[in-house]
PDB file of N, CA, C and O in Angstrom:
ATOM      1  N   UNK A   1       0.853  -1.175   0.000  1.00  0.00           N
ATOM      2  CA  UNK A   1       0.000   0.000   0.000  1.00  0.00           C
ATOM      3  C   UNK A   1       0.896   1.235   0.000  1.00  0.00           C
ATOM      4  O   UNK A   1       1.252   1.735   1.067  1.00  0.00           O
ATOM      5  N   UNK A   2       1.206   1.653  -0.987  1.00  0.00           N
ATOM      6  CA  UNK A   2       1.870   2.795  -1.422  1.00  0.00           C
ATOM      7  C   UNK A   2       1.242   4.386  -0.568  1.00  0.00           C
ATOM      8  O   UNK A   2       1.932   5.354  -0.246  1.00  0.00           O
ATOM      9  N   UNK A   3      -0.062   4.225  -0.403  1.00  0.00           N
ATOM     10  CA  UNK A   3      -0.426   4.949   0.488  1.00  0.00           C
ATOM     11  C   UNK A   3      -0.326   5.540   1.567  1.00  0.00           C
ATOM     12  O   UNK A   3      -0.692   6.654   1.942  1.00  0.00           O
ATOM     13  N   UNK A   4       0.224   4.676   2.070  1.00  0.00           N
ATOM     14  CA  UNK A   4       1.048   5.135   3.667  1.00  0.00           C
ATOM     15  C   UNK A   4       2.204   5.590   3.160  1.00  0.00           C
ATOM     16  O   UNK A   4       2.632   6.418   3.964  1.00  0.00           O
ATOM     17  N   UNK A   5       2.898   5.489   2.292  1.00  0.00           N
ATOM     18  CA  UNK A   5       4.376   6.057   2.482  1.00  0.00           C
ATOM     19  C   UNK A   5       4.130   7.633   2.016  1.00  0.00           C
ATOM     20  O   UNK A   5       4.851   8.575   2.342  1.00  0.00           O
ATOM     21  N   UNK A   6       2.759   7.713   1.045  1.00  0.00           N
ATOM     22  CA  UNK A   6       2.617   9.281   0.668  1.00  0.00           C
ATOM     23  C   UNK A   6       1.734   9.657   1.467  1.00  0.00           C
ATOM     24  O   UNK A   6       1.247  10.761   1.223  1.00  0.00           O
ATOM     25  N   UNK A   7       1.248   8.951   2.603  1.00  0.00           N
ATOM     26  CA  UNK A   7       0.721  10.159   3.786  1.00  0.00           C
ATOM     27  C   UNK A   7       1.532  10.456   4.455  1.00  0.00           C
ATOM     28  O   UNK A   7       1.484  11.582   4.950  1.00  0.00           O
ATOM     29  N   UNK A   8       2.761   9.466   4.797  1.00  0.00           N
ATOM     30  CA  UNK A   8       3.760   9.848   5.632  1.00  0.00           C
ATOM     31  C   UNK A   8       4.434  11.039   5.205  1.00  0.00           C
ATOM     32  O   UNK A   8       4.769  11.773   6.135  1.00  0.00           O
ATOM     33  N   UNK A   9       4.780  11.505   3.830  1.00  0.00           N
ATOM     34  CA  UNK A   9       5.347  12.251   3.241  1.00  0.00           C
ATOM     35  C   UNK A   9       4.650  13.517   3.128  1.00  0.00           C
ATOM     36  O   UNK A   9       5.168  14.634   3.110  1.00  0.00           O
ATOM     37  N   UNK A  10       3.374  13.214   3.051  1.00  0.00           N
ATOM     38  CA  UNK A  10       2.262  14.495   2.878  1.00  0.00           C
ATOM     39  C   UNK A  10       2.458  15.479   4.621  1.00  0.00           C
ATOM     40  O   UNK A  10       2.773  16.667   4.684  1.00  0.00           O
ATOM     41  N   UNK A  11       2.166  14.564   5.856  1.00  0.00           N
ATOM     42  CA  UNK A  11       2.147  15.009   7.524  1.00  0.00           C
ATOM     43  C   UNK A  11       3.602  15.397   7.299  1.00  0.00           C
ATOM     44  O   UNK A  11       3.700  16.532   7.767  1.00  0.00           O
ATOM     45  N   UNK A  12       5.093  14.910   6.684  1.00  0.00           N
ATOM     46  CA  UNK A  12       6.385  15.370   7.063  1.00  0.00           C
ATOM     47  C   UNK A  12       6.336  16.916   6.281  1.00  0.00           C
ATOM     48  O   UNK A  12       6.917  17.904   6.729  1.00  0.00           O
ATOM     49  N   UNK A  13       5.493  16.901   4.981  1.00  0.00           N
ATOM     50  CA  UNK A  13       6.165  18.755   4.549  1.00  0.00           C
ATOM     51  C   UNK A  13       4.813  19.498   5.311  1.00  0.00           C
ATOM     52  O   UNK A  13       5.026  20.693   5.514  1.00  0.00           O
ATOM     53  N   UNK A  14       3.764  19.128   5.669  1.00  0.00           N
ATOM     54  CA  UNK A  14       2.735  19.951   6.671  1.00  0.00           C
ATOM     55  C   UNK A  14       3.691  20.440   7.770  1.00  0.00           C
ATOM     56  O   UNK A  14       3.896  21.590   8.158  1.00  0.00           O
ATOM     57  N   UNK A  15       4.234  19.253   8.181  1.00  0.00           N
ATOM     58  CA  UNK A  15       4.653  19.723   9.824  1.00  0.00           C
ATOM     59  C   UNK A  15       6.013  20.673   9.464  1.00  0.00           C
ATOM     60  O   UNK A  15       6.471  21.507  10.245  1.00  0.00           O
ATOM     61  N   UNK A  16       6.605  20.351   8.017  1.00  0.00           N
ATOM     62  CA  UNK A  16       7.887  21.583   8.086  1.00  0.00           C
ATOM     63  C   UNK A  16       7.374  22.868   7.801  1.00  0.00           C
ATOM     64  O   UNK A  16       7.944  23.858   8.259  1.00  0.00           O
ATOM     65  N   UNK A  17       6.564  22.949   7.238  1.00  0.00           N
ATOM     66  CA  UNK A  17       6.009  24.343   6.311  1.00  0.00           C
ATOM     67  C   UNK A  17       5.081  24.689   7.443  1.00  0.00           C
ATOM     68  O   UNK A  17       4.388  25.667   7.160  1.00  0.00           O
ATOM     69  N   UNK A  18       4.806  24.083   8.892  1.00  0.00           N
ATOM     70  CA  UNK A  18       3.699  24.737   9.758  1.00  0.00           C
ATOM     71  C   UNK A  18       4.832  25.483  10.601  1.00  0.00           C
ATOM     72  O   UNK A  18       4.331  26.360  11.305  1.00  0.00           O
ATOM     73  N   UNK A  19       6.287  25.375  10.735  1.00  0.00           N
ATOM     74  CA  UNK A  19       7.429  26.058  11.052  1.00  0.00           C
ATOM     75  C   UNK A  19       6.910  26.070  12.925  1.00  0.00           C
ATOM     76  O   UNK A  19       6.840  27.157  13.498  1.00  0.00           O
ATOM     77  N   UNK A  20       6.728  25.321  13.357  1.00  0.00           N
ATOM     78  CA  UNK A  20       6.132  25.060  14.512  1.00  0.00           C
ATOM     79  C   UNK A  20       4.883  25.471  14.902  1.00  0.00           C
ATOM     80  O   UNK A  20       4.750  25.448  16.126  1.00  0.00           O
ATOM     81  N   UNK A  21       3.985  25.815  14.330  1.00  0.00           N
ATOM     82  CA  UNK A  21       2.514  26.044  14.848  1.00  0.00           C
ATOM     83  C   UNK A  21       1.545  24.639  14.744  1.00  0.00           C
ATOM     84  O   UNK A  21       1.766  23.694  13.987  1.00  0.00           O
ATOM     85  N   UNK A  22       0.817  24.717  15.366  1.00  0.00           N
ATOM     86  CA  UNK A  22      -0.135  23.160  15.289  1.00  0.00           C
ATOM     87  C   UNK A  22      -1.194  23.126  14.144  1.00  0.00           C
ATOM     88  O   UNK A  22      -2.174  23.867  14.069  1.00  0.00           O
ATOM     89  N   UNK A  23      -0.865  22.221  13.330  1.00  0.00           N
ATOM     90  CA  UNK A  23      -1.538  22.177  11.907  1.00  0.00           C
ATOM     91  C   UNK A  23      -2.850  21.938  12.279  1.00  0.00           C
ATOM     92  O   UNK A  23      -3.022  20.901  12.920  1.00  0.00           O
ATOM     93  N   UNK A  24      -3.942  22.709  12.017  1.00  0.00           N
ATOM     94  CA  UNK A  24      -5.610  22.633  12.245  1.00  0.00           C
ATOM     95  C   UNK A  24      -6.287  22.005  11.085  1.00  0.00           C
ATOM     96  O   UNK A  24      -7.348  21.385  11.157  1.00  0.00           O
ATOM     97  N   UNK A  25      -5.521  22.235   9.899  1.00  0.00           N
ATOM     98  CA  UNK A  25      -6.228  21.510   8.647  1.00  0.00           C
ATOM     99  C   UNK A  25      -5.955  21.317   7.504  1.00  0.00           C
ATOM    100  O   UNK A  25      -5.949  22.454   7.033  1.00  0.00           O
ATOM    101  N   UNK A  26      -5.670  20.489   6.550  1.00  0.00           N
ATOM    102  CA  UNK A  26      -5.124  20.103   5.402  1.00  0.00           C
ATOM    103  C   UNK A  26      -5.901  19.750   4.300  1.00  0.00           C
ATOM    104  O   UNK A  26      -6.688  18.807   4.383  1.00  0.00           O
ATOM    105  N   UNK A  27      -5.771  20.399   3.275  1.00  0.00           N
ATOM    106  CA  UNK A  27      -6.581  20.220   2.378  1.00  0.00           C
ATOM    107  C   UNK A  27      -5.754  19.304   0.908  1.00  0.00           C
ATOM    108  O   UNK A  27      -4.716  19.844   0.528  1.00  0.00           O
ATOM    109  N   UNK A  28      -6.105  18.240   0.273  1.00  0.00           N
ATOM    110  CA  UNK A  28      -5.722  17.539  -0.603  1.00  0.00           C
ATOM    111  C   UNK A  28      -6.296  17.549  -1.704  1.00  0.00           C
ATOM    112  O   UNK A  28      -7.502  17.307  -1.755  1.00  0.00           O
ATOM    113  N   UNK A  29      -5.469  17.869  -2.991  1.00  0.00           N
ATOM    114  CA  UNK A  29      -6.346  17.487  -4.134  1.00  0.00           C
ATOM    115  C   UNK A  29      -5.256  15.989  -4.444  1.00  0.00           C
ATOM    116  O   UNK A  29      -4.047  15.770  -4.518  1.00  0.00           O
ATOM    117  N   UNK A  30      -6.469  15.245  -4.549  1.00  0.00           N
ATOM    118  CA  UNK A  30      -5.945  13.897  -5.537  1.00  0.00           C
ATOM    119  C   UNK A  30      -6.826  13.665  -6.747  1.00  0.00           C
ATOM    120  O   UNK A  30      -8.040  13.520  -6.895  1.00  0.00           O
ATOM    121  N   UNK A  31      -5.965  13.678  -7.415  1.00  0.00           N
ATOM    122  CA  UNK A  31      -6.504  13.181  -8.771  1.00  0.00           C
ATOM    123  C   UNK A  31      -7.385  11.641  -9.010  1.00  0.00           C
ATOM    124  O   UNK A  31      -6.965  10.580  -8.548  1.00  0.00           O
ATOM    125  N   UNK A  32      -8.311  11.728  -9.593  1.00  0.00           N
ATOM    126  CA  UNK A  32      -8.723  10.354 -10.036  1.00  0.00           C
ATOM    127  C   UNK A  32      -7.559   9.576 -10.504  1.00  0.00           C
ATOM    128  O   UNK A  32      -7.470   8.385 -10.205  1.00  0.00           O
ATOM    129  N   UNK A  33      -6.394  10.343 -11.429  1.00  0.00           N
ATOM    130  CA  UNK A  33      -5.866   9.288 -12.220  1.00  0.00           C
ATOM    131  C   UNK A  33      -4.666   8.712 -11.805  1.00  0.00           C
ATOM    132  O   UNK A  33      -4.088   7.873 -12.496  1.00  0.00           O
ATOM    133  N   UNK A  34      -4.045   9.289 -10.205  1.00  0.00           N
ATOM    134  CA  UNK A  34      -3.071   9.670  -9.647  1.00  0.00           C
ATOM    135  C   UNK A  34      -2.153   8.315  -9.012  1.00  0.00           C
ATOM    136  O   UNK A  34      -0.999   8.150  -8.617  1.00  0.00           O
ATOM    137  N   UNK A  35      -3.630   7.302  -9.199  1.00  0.00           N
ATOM    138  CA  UNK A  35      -3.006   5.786  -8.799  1.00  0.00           C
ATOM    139  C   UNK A  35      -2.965   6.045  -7.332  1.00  0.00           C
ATOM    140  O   UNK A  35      -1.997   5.737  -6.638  1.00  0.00           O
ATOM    141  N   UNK A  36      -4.390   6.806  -6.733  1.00  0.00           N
ATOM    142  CA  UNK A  36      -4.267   6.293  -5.319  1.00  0.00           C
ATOM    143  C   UNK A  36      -5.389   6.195  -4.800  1.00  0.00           C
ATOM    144  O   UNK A  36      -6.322   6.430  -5.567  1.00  0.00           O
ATOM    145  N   UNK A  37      -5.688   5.885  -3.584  1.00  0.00           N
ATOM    146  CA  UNK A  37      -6.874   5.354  -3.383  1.00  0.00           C
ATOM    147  C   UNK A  37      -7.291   6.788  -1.836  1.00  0.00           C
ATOM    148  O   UNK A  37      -6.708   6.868  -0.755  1.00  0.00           O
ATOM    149  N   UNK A  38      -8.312   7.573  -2.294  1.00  0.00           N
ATOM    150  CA  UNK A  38      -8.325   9.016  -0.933  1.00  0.00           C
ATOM    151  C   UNK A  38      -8.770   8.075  -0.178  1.00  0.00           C
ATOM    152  O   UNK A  38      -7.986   8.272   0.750  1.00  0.00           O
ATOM    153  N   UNK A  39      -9.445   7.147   0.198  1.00  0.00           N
ATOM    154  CA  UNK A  39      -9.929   6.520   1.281  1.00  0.00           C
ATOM    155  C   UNK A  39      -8.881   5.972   1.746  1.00  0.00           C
ATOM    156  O   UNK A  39      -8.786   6.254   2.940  1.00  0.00           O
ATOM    157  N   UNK A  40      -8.048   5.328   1.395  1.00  0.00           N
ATOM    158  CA  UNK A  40      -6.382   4.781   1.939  1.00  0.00           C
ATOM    159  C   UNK A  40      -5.672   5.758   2.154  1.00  0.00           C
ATOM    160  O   UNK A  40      -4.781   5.591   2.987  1.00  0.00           O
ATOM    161  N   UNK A  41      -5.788   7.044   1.534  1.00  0.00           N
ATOM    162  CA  UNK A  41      -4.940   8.028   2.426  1.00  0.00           C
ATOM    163  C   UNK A  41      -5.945   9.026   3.476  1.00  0.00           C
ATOM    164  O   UNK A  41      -5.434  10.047   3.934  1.00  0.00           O
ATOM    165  N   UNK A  42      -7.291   8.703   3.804  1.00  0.00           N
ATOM    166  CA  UNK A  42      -7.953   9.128   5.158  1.00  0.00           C
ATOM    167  C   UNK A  42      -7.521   8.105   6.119  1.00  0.00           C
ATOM    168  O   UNK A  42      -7.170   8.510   7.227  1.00  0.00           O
ATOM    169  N   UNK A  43      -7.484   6.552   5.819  1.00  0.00           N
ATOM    170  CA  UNK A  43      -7.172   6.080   7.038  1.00  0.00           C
ATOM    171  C   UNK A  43      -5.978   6.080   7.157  1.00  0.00           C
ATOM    172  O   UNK A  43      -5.883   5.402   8.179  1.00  0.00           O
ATOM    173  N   UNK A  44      -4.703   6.399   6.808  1.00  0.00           N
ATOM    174  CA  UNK A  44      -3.550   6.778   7.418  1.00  0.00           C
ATOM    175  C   UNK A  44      -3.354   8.024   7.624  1.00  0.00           C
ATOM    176  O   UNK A  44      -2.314   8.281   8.232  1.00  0.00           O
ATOM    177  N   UNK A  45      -4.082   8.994   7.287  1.00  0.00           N
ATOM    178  CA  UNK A  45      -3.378  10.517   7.901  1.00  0.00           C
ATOM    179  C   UNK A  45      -3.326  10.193   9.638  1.00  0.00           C
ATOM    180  O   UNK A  45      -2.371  10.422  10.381  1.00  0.00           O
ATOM    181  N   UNK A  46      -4.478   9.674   9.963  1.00  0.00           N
ATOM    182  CA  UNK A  46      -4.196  10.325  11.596  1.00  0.00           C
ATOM    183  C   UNK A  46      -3.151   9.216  12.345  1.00  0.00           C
ATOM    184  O   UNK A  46      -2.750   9.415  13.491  1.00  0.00           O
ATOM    185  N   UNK A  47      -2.751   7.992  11.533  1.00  0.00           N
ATOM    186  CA  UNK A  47      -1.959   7.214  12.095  1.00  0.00           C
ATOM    187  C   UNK A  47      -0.652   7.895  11.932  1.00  0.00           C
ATOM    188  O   UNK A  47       0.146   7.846  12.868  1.00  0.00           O
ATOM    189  N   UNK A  48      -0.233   8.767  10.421  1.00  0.00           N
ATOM    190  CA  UNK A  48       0.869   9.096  10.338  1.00  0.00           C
ATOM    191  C   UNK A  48       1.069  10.536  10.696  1.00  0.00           C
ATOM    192  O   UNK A  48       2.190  11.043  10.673  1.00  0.00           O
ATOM    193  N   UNK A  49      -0.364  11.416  11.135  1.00  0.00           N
ATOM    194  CA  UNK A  49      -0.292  12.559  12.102  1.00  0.00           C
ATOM    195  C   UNK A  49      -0.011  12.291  13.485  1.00  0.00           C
ATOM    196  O   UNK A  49      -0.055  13.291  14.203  1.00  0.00           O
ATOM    197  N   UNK A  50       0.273  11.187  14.054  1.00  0.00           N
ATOM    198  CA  UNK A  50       0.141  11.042  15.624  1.00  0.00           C
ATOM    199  C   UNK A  50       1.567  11.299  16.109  1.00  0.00           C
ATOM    200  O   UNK A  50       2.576  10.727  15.694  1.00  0.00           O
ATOM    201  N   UNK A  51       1.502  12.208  17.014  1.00  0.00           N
ATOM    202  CA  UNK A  51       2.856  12.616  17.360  1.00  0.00           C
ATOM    203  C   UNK A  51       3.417  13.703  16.596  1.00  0.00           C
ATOM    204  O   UNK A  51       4.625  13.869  16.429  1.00  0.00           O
ATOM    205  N   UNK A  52       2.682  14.293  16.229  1.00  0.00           N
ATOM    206  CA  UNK A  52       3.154  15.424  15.331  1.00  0.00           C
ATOM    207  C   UNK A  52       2.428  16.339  15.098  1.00  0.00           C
ATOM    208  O   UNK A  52       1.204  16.332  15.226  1.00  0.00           O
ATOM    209  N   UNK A  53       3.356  17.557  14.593  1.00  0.00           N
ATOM    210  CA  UNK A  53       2.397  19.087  14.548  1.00  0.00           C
ATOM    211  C   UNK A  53       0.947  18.730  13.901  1.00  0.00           C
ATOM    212  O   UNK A  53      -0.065  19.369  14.188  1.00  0.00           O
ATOM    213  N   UNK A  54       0.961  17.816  13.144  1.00  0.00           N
ATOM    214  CA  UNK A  54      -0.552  17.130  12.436  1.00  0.00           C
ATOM    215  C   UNK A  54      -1.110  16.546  12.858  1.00  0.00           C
ATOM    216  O   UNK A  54      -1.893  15.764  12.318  1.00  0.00           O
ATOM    217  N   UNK A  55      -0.815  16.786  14.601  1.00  0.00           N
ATOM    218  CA  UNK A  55      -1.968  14.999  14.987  1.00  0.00           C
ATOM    219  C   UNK A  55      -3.518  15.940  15.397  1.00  0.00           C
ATOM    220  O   UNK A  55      -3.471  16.998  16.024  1.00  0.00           O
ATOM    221  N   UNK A  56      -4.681  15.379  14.959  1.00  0.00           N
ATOM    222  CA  UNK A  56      -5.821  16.083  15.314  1.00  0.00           C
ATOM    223  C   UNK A  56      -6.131  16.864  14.394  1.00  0.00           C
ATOM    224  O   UNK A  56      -7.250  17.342  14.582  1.00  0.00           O
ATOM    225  N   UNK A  57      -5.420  17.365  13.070  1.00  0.00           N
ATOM    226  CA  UNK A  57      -5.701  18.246  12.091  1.00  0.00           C
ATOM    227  C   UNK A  57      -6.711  17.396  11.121  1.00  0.00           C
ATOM    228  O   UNK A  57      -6.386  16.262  10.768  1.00  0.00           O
ATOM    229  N   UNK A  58      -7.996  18.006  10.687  1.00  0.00           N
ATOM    230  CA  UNK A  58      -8.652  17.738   9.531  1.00  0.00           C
ATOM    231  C   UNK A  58      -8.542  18.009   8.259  1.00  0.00           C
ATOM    232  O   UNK A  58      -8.203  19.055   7.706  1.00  0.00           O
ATOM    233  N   UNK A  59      -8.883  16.892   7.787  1.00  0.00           N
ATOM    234  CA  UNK A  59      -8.380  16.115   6.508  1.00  0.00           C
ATOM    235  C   UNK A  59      -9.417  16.628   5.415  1.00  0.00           C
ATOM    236  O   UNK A  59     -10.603  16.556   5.738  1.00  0.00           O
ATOM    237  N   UNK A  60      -9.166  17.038   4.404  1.00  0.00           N
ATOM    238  CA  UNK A  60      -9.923  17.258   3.316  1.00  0.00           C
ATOM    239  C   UNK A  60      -9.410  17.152   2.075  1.00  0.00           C
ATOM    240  O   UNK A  60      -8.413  17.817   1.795  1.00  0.00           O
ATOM    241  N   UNK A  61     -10.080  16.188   1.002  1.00  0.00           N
ATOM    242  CA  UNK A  61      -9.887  15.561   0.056  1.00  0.00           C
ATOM    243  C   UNK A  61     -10.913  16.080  -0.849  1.00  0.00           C
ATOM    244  O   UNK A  61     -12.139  16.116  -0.739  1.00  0.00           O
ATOM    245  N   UNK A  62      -9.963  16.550  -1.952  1.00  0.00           N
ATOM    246  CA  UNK A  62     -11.047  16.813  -3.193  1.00  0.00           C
ATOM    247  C   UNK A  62     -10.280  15.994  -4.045  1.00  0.00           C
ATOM    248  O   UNK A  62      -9.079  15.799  -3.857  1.00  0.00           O
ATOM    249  N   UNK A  63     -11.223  15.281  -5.406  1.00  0.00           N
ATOM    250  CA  UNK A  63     -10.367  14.119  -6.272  1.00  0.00           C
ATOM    251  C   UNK A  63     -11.030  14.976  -7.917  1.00  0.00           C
ATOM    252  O   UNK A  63     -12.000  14.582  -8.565  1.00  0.00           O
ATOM    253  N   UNK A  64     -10.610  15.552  -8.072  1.00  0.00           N
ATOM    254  CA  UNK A  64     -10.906  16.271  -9.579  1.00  0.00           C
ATOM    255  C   UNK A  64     -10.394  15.309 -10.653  1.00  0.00           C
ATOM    256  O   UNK A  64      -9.689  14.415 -10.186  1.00  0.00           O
ATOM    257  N   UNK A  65     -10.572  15.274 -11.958  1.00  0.00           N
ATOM    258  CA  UNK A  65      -9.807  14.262 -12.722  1.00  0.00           C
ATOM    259  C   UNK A  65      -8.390  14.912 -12.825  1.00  0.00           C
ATOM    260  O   UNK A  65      -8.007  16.046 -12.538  1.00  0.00           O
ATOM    261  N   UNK A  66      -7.769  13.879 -13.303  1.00  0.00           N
ATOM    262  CA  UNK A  66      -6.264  14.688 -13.566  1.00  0.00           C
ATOM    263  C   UNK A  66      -5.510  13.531 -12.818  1.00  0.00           C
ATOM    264  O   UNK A  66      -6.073  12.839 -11.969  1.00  0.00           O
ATOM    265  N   UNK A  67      -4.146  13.360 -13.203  1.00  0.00           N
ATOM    266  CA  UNK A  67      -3.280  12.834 -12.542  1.00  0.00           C
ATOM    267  C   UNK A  67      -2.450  13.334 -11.083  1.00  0.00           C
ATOM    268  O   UNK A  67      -1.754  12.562 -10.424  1.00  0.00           O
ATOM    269  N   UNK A  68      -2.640  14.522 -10.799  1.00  0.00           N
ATOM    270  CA  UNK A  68      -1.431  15.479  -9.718  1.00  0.00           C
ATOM    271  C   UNK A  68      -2.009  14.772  -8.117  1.00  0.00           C
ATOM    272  O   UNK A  68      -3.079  14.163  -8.127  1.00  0.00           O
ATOM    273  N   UNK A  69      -1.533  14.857  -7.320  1.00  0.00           N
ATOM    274  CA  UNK A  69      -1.088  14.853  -5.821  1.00  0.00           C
ATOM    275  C   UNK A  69      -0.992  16.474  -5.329  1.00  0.00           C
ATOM    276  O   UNK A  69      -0.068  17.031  -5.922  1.00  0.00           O
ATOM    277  N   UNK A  70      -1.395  16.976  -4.806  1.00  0.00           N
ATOM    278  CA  UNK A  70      -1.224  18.744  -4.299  1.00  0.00           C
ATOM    279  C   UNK A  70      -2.013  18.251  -2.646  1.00  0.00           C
ATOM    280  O   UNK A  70      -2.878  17.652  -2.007  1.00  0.00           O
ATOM    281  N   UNK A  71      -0.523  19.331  -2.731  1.00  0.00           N
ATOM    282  CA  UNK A  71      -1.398  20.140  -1.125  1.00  0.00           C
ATOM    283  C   UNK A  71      -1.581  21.231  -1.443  1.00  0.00           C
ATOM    284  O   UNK A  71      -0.808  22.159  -1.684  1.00  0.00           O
ATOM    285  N   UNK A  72      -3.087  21.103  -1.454  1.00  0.00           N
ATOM    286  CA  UNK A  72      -3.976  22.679  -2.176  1.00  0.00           C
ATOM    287  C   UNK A  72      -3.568  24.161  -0.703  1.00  0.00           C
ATOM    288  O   UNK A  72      -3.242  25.344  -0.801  1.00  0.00           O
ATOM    289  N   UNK A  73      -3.848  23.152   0.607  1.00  0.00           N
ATOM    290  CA  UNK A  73      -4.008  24.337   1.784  1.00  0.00           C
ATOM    291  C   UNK A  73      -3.657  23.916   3.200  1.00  0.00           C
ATOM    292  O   UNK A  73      -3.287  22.752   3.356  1.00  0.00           O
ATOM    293  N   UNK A  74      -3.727  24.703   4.220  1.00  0.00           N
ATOM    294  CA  UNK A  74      -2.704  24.191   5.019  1.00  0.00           C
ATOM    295  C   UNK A  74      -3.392  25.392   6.030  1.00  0.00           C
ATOM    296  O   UNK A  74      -3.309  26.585   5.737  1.00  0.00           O
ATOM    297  N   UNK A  75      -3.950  24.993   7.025  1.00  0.00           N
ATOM    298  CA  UNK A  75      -4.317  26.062   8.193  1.00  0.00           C
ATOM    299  C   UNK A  75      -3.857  25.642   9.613  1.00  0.00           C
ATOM    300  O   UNK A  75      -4.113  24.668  10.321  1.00  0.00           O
ATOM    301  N   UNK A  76      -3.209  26.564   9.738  1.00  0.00           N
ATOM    302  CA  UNK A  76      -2.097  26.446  11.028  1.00  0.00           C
ATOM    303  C   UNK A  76      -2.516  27.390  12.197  1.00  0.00           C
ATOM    304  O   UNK A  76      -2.657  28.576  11.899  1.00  0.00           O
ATOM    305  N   UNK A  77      -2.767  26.953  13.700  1.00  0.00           N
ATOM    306  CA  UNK A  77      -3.010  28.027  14.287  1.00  0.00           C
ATOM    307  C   UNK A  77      -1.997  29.128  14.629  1.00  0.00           C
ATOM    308  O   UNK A  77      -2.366  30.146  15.213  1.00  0.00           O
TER     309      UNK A  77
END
């Protein structure tokens, strides 16, 4: 499950780019064509947010067609 290694990767540039503030919410665009599954990356965000500026932050997934992976947004308190 390739999935976990790109949520892990998704919570590691949240928590650098939140430059220490506690990440409140993350917004994802995944592509339909992107070869991933958003329901496999909802159930690992909060496993691979735990312990980190991302643990407790909400998850939001939009899947437009297209191939890309983006982190559309990022709300930090």
């Amino acid at each position: 499950m390739h999935e976990l290694g790109i949520t892990r990767n998704v919570v590691a540039i949240c928590a650098e780019r939140a430059n220490g503030a506690q990440v409140l919410r993350v917004k994802l665009e995944i592509g339909k064509r992107a070869g991933l599954m958003a329901d496999s990356v909802r159930f690992c965000f909060d496993i691979c947010a735990k312990g980190t500026l991302v643990e407790g932050a909400a998850l939001e997934i939009d899947e437009p067609s297209g191939e890309e992976l983006k982190i559309k947004e990022m709300e930090v308190a």
